[in-house]
N, C-alpha and C positions, 0 to 999 in steps of 0.2 A: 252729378257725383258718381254714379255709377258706372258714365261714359268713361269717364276717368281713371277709376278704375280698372275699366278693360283695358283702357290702351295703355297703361303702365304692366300692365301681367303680358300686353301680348310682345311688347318689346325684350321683356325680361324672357321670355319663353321662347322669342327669337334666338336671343340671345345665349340663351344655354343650351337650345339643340342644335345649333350652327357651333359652338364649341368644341363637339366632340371630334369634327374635323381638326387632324394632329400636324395639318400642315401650317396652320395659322395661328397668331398668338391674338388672342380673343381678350377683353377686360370690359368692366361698365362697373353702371353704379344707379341704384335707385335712390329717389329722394323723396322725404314725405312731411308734410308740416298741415297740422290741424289746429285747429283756433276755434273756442265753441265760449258763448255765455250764453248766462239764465239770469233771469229775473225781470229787471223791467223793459229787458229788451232781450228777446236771444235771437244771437247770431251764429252760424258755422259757418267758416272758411276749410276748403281743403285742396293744398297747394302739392301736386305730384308730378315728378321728372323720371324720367331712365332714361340710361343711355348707353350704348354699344359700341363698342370698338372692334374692328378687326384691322388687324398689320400683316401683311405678307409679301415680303420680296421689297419691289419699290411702293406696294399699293398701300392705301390706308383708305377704309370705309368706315362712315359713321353715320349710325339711326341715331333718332332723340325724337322725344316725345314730350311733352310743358301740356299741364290739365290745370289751370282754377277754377274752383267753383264755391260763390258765396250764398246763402241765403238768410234772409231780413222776414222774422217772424215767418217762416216758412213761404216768404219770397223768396226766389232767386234774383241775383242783385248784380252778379258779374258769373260769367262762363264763359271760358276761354281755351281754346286745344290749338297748339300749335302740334304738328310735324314736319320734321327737317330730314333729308338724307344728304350726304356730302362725301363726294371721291377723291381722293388726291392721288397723284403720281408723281414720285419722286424723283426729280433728275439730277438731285446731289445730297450730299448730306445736308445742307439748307436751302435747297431748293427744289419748288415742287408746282406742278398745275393742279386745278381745283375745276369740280364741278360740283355746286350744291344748288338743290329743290328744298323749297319751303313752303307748305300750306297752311295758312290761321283763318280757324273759327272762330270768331269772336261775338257772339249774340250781343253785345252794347257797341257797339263800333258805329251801326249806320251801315255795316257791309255784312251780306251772307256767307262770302268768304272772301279769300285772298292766296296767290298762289304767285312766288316768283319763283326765275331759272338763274342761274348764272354759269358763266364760267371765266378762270384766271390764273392769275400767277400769283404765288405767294412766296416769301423767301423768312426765313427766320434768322431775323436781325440781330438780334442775343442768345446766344448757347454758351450759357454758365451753370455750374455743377446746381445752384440755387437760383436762375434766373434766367427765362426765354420769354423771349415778347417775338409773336410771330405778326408781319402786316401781308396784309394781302388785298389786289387787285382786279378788279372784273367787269367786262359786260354781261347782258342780259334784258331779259323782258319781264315783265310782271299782268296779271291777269287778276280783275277785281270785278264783284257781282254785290249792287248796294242793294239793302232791304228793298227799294220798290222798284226791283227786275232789270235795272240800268245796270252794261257790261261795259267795263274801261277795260284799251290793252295800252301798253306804254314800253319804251324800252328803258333802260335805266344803268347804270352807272354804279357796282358794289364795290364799298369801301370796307374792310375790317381791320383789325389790328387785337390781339389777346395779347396780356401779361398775364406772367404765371410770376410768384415769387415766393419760395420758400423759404418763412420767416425765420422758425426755427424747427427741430427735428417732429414735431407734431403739429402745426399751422401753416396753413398755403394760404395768401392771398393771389386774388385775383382779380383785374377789370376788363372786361369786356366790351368795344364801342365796335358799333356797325353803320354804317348809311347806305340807303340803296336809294339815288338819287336818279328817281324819275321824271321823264318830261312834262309830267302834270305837279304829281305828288311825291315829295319826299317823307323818307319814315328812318328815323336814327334811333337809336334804343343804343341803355348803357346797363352792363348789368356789374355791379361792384361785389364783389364776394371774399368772406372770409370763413375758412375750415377749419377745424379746431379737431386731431383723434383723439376717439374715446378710447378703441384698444385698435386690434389688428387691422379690423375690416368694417368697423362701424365711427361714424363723425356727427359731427355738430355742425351746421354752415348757416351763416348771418349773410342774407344776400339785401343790396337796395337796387332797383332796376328803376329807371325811367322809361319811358318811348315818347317821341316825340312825331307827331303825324300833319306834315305843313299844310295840306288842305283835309279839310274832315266835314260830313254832311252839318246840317244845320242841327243845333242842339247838343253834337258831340265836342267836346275839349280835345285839344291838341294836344295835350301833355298828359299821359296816365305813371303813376306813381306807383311801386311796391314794395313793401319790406315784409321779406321771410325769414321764418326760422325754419329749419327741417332737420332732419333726422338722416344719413348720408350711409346708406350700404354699399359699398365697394366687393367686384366679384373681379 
């Protein structure tokens, strides 16, 4: 809980002193959702995002940061830190290459971590005042270290594709599908979200994510499931 913590303030804090540079136009947004009971059972859940934007010229950079952490009667029950960074370069107004890094923590997985590269081309398919869906295309490699000291390297094949849809003047939906289609193991994840503002700079967001992982050690499930609610500060 506490890892989690740090790594949402050190993003944020990236974030705001890398700002004061006047040559770049800088945005993000933190996210935060807590889930607690008492009584014959207590549980906390606490679900934390930020994320970083910088735009300048044809470049676009972007940090993010994903922290779960549950605990069952003062068990821990799921912990989970992804970080992502991702480059693009623009060669038109809807066209661009991409380089993103990804590394996930995941303590229940069967894996100590997980770490892929990629790099591609993306183009964005719809540019409407309320509506862009951008798809994008990649190779790459991925690097994985399981609980009992076994290292996999593989190369792998990135798929994504984002819709963004602005419902009405204060609700965005959004879905997000990815595959990163390795020679061993593929892992596709879906993350469905809708935003709702409260006033200027603060939101409501109902997200449902899946992942799907087509080889997973013994005992692990292939399919993890999650529904948030969080609290959405936009800077």
């Amino acid at each position: 809980m506490k890892k989690a913590a740090v790594l949402v303030l050190g993003v944020l804090a990236a974030g705001a002193a890398a700002a004061q540079d006047g040559g770049a136009v800088w945005s993000g947004e933190a996210e935060l959702g807590i889930v607690a009971t008492e009584g014959n059972t207590e549980t906390q859940t606490i679900n934390a995002k930020a994320k970083a934007v910088n735009e300048r010229d044809k470049w676009k950079h972007q940090a993010s940061v994903d922290a779960l952490n549950t605990e069952d009667n003062d068990t821990t029950t799921a912990e989970r830190y992804t970080l992502t960074g991702k480059t693009s370069y623009k060669l038109s107004v809807r066209d661009y290459l991409f380089g993103i890094v990804t590394y996930e923590d995941d303590r229940f997985s069967g894996y100590d971590w997980r770490a892929s590269e990629a790099v591609g081309y993306g183009r964005r398919v719809i540019a409407q005042e309320d509506l862009e869906l951008d798809l994008e295309a990649g190779v790459g490699a991925r690097q994985s270290k399981l609980d009992n000291g076994t290292e996999e390297d593989e190369g792998l094949i990135r798929l994504y594709g984002l819709l963004a849809w602005d419902v009405s003047d204060t609700s965005k939906f959004t879905q997000e599908l990815s595959s990163e289609i390795g020679e061993d193991t593929t892992i596709s994840k879906s993350v469905t979200g809708l935003k709702s503002q409260i006033n200027g700079s603060l939101a409501m967001k109902l997200t449902y994510s899946v992942k799907h992982v087509s080889d997973v050690p013994p005992g692990i499930e292939k399919v993890d499931r999650k529904t948030a609610v969080t609290l959405v500060y936009s800077f």
